[in-house]
TORPA-4810 file (N, C-alpha, C, O; in nm, 3 decimals):
<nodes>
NODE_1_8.124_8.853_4.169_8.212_8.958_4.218_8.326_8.981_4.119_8.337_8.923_4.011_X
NODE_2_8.419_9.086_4.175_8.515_9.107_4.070_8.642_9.158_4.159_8.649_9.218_4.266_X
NODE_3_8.754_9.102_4.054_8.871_9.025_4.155_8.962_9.113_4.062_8.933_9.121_3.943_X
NODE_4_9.092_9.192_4.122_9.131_9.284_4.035_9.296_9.220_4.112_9.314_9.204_4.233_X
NODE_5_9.387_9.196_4.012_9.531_9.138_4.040_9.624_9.232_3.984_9.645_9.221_3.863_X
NODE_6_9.689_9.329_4.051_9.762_9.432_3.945_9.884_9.439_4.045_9.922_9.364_4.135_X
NODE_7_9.937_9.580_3.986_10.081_9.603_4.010_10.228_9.570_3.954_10.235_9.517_3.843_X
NODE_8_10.340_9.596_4.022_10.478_9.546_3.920_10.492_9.459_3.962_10.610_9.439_3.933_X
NODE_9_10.448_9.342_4.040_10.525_9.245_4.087_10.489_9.135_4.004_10.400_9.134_3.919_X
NODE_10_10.573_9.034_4.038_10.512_8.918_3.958_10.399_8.837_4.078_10.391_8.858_4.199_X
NODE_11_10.309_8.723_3.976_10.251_8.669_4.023_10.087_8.702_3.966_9.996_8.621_3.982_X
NODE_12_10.073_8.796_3.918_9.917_8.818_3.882_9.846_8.733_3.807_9.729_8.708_3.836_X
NODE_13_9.907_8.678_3.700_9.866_8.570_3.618_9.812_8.419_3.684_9.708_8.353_3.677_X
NODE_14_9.957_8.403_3.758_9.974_8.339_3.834_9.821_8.294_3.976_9.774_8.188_4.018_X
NODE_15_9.799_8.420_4.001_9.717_8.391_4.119_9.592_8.371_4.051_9.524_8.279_4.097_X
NODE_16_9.541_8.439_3.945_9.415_8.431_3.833_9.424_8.277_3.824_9.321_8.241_3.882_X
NODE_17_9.485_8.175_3.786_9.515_8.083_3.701_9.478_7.970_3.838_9.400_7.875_3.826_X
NODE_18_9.559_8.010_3.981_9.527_7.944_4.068_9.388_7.968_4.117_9.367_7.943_4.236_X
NODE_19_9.284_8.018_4.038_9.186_8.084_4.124_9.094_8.011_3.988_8.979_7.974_4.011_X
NODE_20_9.149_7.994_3.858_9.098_7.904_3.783_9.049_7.759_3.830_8.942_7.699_3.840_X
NODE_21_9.197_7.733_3.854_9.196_7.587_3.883_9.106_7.536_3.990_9.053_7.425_3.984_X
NODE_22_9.090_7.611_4.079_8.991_7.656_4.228_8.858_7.596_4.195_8.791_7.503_4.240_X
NODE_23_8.845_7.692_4.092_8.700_7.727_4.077_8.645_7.560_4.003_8.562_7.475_4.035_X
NODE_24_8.733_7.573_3.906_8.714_7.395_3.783_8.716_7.288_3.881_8.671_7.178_3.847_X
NODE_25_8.773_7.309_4.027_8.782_7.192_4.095_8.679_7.164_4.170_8.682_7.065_4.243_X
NODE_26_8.586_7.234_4.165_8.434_7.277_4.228_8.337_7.243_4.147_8.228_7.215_4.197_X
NODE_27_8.353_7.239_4.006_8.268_7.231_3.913_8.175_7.333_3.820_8.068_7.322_3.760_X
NODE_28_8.310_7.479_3.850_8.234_7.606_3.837_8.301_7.586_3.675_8.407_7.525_3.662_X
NODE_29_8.234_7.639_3.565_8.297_7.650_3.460_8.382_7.767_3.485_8.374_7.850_3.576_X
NODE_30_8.489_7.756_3.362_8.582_7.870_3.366_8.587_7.912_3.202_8.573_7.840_3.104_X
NODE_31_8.603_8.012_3.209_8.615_8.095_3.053_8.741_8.187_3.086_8.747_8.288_3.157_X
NODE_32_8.868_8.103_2.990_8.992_8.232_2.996_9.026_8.292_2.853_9.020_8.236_2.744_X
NODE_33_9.066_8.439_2.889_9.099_8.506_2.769_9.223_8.596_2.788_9.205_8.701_2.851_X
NODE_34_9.377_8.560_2.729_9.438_8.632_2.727_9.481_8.731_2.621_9.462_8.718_2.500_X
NODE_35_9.548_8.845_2.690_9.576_8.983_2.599_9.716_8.988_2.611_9.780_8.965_2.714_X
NODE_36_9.781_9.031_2.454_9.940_9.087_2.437_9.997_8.955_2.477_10.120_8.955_2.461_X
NODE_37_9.953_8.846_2.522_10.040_8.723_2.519_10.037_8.611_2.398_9.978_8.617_2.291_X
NODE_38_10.125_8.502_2.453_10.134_8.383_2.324_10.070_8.248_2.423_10.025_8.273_2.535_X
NODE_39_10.070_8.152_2.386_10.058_7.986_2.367_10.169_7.935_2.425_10.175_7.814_2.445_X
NODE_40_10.280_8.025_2.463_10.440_7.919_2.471_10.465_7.906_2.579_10.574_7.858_2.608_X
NODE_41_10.326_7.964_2.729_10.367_7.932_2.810_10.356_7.809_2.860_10.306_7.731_2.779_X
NODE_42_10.395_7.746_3.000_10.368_7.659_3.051_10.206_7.585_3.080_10.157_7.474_3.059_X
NODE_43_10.174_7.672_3.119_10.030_7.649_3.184_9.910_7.616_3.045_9.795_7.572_3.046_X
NODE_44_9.975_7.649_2.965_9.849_7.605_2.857_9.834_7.495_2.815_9.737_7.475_2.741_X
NODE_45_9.902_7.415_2.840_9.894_7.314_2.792_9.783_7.205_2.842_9.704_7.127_2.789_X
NODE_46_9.833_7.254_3.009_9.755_7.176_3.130_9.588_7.237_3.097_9.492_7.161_3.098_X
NODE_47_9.578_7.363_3.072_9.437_7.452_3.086_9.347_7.383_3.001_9.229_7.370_3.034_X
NODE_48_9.400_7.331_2.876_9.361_7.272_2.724_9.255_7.141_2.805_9.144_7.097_2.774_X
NODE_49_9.330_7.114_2.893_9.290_6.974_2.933_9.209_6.965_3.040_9.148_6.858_3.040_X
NODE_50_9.179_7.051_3.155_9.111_7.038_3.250_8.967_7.085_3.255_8.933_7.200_3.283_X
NODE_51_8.889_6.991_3.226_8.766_7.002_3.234_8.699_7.073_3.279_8.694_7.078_3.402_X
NODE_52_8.617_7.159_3.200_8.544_7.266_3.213_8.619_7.408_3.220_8.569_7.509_3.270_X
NODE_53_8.746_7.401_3.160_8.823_7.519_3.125_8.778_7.513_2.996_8.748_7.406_2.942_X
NODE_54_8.766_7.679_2.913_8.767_7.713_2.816_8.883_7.806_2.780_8.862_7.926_2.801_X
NODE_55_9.023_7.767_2.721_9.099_7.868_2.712_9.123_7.883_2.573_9.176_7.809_2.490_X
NODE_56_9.053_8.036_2.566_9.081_8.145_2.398_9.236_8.105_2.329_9.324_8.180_2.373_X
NODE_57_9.266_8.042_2.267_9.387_8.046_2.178_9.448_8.161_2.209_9.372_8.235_2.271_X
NODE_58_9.581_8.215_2.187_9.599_8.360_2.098_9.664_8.324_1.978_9.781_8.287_1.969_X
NODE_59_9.569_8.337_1.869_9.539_8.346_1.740_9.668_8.408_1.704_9.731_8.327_1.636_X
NODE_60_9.749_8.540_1.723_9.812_8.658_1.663_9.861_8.727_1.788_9.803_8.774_1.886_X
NODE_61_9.987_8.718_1.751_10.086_8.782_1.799_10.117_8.950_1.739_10.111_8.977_1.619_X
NODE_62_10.146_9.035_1.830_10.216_9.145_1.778_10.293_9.208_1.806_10.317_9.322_1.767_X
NODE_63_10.379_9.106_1.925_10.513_9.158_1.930_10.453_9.289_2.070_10.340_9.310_2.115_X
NODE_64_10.575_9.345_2.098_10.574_9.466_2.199_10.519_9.589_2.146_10.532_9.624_2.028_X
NODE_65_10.449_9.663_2.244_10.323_9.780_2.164_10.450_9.919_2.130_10.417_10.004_2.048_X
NODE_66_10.547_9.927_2.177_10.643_9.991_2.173_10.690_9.999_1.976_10.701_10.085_1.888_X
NODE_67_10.704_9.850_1.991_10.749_9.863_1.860_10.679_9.850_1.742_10.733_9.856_1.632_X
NODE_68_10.526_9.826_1.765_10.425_9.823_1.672_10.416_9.933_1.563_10.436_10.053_1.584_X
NODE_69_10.382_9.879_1.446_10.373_10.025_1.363_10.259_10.069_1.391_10.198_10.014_1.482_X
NODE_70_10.195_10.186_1.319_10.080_10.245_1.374_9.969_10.148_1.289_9.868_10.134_1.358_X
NODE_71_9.961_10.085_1.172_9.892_9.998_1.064_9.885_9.868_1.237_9.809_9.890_1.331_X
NODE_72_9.963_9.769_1.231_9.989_9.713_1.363_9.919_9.720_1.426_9.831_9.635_1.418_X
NODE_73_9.905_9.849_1.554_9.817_9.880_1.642_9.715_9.890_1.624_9.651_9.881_1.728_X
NODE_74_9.625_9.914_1.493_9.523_9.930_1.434_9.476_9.801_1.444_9.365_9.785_1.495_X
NODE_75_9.548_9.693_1.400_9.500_9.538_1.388_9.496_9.522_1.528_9.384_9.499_1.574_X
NODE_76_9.557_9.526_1.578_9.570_9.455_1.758_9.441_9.509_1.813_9.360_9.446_1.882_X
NODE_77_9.433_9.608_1.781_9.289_9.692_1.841_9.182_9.613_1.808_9.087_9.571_1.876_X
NODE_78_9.223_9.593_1.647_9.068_9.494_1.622_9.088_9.352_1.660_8.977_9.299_1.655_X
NODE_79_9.160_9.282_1.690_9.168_9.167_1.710_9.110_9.171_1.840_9.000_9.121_1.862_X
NODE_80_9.183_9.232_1.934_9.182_9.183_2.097_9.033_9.251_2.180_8.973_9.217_2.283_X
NODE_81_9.008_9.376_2.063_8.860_9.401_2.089_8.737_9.286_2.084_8.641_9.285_2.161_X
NODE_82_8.761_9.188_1.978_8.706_9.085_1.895_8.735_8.971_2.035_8.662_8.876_2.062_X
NODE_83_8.854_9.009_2.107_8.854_8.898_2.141_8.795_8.911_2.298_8.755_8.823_2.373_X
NODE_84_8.802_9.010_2.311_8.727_9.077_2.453_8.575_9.025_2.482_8.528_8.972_2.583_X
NODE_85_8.509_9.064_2.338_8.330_9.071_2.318_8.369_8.908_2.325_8.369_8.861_2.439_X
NODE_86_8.401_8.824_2.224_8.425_8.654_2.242_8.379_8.627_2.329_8.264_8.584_2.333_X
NODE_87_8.490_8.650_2.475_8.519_8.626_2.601_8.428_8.625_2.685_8.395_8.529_2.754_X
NODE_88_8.361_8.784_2.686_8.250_8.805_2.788_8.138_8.774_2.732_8.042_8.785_2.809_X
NODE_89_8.101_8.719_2.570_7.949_8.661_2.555_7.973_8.545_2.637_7.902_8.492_2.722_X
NODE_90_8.086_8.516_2.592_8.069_8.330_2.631_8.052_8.331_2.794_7.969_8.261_2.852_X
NODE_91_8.139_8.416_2.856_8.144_8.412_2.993_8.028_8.408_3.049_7.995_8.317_3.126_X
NODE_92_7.930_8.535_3.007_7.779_8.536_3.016_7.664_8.418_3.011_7.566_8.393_3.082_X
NODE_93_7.715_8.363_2.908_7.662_8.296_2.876_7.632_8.165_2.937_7.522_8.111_2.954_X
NODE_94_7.751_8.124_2.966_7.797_8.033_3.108_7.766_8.039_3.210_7.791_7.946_3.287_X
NODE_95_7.699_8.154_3.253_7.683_8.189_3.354_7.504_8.167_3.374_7.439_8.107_3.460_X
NODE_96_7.465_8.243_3.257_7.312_8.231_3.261_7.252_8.068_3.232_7.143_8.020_3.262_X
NODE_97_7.371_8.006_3.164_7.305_7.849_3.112_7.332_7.825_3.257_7.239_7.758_3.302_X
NODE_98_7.433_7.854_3.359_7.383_7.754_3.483_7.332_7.796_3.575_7.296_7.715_3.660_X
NODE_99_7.305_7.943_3.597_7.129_7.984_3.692_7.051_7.902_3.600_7.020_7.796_3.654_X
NODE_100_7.007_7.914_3.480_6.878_7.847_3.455_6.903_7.717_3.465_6.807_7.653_3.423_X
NODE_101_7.002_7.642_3.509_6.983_7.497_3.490_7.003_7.457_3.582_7.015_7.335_3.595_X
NODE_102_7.018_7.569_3.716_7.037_7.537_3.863_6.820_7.545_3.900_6.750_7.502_3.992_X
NODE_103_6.793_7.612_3.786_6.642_7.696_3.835_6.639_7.815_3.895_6.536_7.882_3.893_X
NODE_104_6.741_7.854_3.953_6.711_7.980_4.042_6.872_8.006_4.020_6.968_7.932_3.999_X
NODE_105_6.845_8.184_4.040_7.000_8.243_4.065_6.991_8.252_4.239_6.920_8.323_4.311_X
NODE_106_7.116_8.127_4.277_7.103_8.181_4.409_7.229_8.252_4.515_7.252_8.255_4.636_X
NODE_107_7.297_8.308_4.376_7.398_8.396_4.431_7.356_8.535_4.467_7.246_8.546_4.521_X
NODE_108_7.442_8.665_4.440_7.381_8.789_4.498_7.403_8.812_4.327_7.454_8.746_4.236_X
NODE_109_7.323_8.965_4.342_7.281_9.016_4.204_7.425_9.137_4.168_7.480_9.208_4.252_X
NODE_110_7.454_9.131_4.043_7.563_9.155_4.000_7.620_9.343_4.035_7.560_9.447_4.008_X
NODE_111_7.714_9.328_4.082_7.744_9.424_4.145_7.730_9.447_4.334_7.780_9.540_4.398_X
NODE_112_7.679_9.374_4.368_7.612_9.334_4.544_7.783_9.299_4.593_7.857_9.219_4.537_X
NODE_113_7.812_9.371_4.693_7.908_9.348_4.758_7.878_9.236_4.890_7.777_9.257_4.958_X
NODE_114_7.972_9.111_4.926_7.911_9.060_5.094_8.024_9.167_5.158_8.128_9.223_5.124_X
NODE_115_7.926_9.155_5.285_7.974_9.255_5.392_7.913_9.352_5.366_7.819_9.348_5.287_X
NODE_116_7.952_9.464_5.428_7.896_9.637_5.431_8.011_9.720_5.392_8.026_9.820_5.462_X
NODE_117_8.103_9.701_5.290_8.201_9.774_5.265_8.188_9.867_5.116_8.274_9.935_5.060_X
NODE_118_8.062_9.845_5.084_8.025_9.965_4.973_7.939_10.043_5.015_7.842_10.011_5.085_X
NODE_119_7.970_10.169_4.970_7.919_10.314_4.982_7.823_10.292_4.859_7.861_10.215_4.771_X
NODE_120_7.716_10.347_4.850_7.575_10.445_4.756_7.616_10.465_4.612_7.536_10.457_4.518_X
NODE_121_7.798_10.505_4.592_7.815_10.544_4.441_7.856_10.386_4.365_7.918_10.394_4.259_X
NODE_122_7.831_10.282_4.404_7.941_10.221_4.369_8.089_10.144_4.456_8.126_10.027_4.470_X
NODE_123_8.160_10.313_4.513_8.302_10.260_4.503_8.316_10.170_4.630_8.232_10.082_4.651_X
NODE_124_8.400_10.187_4.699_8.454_10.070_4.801_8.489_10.182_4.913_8.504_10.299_4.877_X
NODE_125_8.501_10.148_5.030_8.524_10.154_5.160_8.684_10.109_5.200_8.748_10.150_5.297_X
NODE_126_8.735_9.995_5.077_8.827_9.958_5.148_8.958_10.039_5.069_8.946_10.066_4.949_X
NODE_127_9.065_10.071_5.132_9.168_10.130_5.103_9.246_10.085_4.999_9.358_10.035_5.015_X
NODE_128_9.190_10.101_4.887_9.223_10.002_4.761_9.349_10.076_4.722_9.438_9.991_4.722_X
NODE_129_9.394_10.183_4.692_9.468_10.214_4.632_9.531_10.272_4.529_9.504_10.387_4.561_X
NODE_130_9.596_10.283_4.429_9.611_10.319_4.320_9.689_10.152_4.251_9.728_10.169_4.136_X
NODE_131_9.705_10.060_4.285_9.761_9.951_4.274_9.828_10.002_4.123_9.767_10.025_4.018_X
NODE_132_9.963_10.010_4.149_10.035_10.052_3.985_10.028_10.196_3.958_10.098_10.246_3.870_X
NODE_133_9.955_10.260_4.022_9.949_10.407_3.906_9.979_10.504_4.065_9.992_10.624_4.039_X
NODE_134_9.988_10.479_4.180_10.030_10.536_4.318_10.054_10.520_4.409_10.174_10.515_4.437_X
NODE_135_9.971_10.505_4.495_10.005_10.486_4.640_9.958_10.339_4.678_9.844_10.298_4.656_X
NODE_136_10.046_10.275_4.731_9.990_10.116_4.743_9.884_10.064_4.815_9.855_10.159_4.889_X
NODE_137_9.818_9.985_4.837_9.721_9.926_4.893_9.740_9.901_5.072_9.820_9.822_5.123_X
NODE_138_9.662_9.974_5.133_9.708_9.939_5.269_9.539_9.894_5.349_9.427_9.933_5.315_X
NODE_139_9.578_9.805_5.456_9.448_9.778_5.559_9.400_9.695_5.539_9.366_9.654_5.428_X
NODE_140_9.382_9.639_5.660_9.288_9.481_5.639_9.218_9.468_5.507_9.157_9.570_5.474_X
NODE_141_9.210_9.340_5.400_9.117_9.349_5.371_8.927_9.310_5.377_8.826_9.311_5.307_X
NODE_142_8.975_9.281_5.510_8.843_9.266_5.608_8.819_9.321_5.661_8.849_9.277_5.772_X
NODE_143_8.746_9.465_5.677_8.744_9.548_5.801_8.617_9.535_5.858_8.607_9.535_5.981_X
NODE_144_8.498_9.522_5.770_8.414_9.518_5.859_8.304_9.395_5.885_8.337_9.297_5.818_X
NODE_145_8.175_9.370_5.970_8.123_9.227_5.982_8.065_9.182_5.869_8.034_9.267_5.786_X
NODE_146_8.041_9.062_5.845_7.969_8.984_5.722_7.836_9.029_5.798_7.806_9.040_5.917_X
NODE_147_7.750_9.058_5.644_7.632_9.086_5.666_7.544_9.002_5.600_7.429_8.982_5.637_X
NODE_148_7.617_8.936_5.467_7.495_8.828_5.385_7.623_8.722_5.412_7.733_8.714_5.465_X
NODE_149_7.502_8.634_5.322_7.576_8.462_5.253_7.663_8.512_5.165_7.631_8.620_5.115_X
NODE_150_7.761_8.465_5.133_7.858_8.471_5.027_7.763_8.459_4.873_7.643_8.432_4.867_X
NODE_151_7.845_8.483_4.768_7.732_8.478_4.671_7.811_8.333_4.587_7.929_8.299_4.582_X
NODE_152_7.674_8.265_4.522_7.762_8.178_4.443_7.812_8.177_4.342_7.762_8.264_4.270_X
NODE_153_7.917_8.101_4.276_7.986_8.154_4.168_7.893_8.062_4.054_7.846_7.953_4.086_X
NODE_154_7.877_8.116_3.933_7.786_8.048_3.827_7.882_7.962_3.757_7.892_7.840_3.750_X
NODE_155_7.983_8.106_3.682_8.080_8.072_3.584_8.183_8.186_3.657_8.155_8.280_3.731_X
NODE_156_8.312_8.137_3.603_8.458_8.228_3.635_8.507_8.256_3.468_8.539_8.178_3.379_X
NODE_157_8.494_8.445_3.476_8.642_8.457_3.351_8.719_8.531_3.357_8.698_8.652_3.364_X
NODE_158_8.804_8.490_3.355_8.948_8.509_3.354_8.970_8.644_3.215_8.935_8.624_3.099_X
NODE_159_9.023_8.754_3.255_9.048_8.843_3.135_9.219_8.879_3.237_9.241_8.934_3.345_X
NODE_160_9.317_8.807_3.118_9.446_8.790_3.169_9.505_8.916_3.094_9.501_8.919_2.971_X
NODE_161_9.572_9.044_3.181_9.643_9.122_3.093_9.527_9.217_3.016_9.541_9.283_2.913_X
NODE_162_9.441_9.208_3.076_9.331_9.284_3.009_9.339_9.468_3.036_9.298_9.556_2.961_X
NODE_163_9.409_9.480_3.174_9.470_9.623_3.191_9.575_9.638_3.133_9.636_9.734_3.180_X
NODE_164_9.657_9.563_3.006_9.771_9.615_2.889_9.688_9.665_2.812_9.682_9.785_2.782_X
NODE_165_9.584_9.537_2.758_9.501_9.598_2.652_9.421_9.710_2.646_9.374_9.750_2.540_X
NODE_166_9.398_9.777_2.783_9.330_9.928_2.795_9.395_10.008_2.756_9.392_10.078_2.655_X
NODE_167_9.502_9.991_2.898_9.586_10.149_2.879_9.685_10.158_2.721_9.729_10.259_2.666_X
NODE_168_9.697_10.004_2.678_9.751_10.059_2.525_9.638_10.100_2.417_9.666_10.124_2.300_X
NODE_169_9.458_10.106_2.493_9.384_10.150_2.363_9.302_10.067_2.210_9.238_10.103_2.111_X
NODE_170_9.371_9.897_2.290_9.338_9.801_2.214_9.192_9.774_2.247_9.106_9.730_2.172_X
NODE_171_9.178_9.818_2.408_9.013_9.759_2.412_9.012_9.874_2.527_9.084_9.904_2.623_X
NODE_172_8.886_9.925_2.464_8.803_10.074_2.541_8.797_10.054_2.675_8.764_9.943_2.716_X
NODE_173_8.825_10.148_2.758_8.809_10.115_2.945_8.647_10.119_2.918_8.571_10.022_2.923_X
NODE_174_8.617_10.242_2.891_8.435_10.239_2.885_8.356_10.103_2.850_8.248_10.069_2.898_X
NODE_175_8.424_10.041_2.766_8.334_9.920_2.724_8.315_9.821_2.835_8.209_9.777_2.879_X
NODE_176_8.425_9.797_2.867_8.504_9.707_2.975_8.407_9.752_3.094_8.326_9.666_3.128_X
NODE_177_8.403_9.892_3.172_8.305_9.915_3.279_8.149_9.892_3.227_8.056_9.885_3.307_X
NODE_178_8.131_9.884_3.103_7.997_9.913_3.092_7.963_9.750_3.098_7.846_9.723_3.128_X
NODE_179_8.057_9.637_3.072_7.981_9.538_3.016_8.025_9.430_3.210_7.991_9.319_3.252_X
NODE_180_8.117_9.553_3.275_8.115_9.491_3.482_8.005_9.505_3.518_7.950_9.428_3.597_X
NODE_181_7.924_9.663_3.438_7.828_9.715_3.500_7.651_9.627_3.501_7.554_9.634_3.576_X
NODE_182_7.682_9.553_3.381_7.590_9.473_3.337_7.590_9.327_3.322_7.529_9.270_3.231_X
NODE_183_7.668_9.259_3.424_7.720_9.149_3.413_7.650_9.054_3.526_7.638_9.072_3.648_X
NODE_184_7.586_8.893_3.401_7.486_8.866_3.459_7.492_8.799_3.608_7.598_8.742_3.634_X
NODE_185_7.392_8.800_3.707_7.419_8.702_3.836_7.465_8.564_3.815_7.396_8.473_3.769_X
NODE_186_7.606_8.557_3.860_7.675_8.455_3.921_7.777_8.437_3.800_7.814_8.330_3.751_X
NODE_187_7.811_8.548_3.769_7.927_8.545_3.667_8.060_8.607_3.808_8.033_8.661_3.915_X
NODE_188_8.163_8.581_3.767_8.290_8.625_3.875_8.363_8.621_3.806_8.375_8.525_3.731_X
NODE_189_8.471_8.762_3.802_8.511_8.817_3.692_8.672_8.849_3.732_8.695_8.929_3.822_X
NODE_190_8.758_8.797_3.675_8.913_8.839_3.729_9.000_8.912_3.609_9.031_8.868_3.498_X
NODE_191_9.029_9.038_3.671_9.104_9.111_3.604_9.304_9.124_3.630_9.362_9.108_3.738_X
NODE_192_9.346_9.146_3.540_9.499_9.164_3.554_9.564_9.220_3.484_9.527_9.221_3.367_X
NODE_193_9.661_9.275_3.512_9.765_9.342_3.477_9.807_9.496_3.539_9.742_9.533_3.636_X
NODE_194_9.875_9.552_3.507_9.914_9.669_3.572_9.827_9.811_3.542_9.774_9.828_3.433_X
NODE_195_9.821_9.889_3.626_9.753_10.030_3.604_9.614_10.035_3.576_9.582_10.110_3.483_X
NODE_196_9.533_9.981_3.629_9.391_9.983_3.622_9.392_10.146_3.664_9.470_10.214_3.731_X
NODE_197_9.253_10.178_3.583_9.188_10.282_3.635_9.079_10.277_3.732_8.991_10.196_3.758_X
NODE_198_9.110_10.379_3.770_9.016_10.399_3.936_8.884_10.397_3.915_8.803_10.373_4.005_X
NODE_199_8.846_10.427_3.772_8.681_10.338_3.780_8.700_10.187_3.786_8.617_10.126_3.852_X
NODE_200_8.775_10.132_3.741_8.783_9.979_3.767_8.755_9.965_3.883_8.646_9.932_3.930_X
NODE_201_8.908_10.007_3.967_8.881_9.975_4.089_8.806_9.979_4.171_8.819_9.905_4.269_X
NODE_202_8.671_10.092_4.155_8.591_10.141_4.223_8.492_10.011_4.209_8.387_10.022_4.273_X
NODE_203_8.507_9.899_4.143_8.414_9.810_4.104_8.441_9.672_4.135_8.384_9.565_4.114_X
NODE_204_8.539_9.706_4.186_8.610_9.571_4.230_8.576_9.562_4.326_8.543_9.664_4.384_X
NODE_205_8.566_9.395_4.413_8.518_9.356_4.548_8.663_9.305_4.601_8.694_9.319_4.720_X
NODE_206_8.746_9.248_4.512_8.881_9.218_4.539_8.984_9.318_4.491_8.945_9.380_4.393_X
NODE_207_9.122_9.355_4.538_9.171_9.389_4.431_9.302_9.363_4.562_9.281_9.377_4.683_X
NODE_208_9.412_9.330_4.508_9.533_9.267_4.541_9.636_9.321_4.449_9.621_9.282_4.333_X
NODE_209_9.719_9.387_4.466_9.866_9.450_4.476_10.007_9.360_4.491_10.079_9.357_4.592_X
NODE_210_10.033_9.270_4.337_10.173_9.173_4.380_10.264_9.379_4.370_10.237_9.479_4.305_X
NODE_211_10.387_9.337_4.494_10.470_9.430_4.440_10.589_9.380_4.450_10.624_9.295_4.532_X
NODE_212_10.677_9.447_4.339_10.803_9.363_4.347_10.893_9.454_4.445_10.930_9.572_4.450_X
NODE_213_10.908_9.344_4.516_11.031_9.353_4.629_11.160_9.367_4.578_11.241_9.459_4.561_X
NODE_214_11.155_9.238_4.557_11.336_9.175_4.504_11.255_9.061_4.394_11.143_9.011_4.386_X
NODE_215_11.380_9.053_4.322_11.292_8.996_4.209_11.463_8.934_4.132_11.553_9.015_4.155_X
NODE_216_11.507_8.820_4.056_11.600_8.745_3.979_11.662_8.871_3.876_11.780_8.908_3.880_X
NODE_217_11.557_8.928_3.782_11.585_9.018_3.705_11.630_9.140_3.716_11.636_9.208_3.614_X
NODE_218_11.675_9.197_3.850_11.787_9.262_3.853_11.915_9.243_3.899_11.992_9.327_3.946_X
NODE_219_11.938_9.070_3.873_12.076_9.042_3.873_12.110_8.990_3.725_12.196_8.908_3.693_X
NODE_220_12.040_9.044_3.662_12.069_9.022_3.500_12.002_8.885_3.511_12.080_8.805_3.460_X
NODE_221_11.888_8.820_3.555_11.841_8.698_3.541_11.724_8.703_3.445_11.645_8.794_3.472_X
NODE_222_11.686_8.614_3.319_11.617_8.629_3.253_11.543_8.546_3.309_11.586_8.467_3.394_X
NODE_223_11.391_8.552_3.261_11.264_8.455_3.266_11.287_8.312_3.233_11.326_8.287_3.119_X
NODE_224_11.267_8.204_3.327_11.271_8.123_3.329_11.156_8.027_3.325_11.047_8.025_3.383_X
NODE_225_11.235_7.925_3.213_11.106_7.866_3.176_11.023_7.774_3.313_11.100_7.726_3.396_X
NODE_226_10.855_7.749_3.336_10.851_7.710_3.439_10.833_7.798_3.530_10.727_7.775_3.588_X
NODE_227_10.881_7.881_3.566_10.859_8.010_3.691_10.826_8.139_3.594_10.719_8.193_3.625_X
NODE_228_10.864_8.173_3.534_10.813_8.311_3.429_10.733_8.265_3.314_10.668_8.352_3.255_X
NODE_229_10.724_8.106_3.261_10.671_8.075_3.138_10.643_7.973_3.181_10.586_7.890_3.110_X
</nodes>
C-alpha cells in the first residue's frame, strides 16, 4: 500500500520514521531515502544501526532551492533523480527477494486497496483532500466494512521529502506515479512532504494531513535539537 504524510505541520518525517521502526521490529526490511536534507539529524545515527534498516547517506548538500543557482539546480536534479531510481530498485528488490523466499506472494497485488473504498479509476472514496495545496482532509478514515485480509508487508520505503523533490523539478511527478503504478507485491511505500499532487493522492491508501496549529516558531523559537533535528 501507499502511505502519503503531508501538509504544514510538523511531524511527517517523524511519523514515516515511526512507521520504520514498526515495520524493522517485525522483521520487515526497510529501505530509506531522503530528499533536500543532511546527516545532522538526530535519528540517523540510531537508523545506521537497527537491523534491517537501509538508510541512503545524503551524499550532497545544496543548500535551499530558493537560493540555488540555475548550474546548482541542474546538479540536484541529477543527483536526487539518481537517488530516487537507487531507492526504488533496491526497495523492489527487497521486496521481490522476500515473496520469493517466503515462496508465495501472500499479500494483495500492488495497487489492491483492503476494504471497498476504491472506485474503477484508481482514485479513492475517501475524502482525502488537497493535504497542502487546499482544502483539508475531513471524515473517518474508515468509512466503510473490511472486505479482504490485510495485505502483507514484504519490504517498507521510506521516500522522505520526496514531495520537495517534485514540486522543485528535481525528480519528475510522472516517473514517481509510473514506478507506484508498477510496484512489486508486498512492497509499502511512504511518501512525505508538502503539496503532493492529486495524482499522488489518488494512489494513496493512506494519506494523513499534520497541520500546524500552534507551533514554538512563531514565538521566534528556532528548531531544536532533538525535537526538530
Amino acid at each position: 500500500m501507499v502511505h502519503i504524510y503531508c501538509g504544514d505541520g510538523k511531524g511527517k518525517t517523524t511519523a514515516a520514521l515511526g512507521l520504520a521502526l514498526r515495520a524493522a521490529g517485525n522483521g520487515v526490511p526497510v529501505v530509506i531515502a531522503r530528499f533536500l536534507k543532511n546527516d545532522g539529524s538526530g535519528e540517523v545515527g540510531i537508523l545506521e544501526n537497527v537491523p534491517g534498516v537501509y538508510l541512503f547517506p545524503c551524499e550532497r548538500q545544496f543548500g535551499f532551492t530558493w537560493t540555488m543557482s540555475e548550474a546548482q539546480k541542474v546538479e540536484a536534479g541529477e543527483y536526487f533523480s539518481g537517488l530516487f531510481e537507487r531507492a526504488w530498485e533496491l526497495g523492489c528488490k527487497t521486496a521481490r527477494d522476500e515473496v520469493e523466499g517466503a515462496g508465495k506472494a501472500d499479500g494483495c497485488m500492488a495497487g489492491e486497496n483492503w476494504g471497498s473504498d476504491s472506485v474503477s479509476d484508481g482514485s479513492s472514496r475517501r475524502d482525502i483532500g488537497a493535504c497542502g495545496t487546499g482544502s483539508p482532509v475531513s471524515g473517518s478514515p474508515v468509512s466503510a466494512p473490511l472486505t479482504s485480509p490485510p495485505c502483507e508487508i514484504r519490504a517498507l520505503l521510506v521516500l522522505d521529502e520526496i514531495m520537495a523533490a517534485v514540486n522543485s523539478g528535481f525528480v519528475a511527478n510522472e516517473r514517481l506515479l509510473a514506478a507506484l503504478d508498477h510496484r512489486p507485491d508486498g512492497l509499502e511505500v511512504v511518501l512525505t512532504g508538502r503539496g503532493p499532487s492529486e495524482e499522488l493522492l489518488s494512489r494513496a491508501d493512506y494519506v494523513t494531513e499534520m497541520r500546524a496549529v500552534k507551533h514554538p516558531y512563531e514565538k521566534g523559537v528556532g528548531a531544536r535539537k532533538g525535537v526538530e533535528y
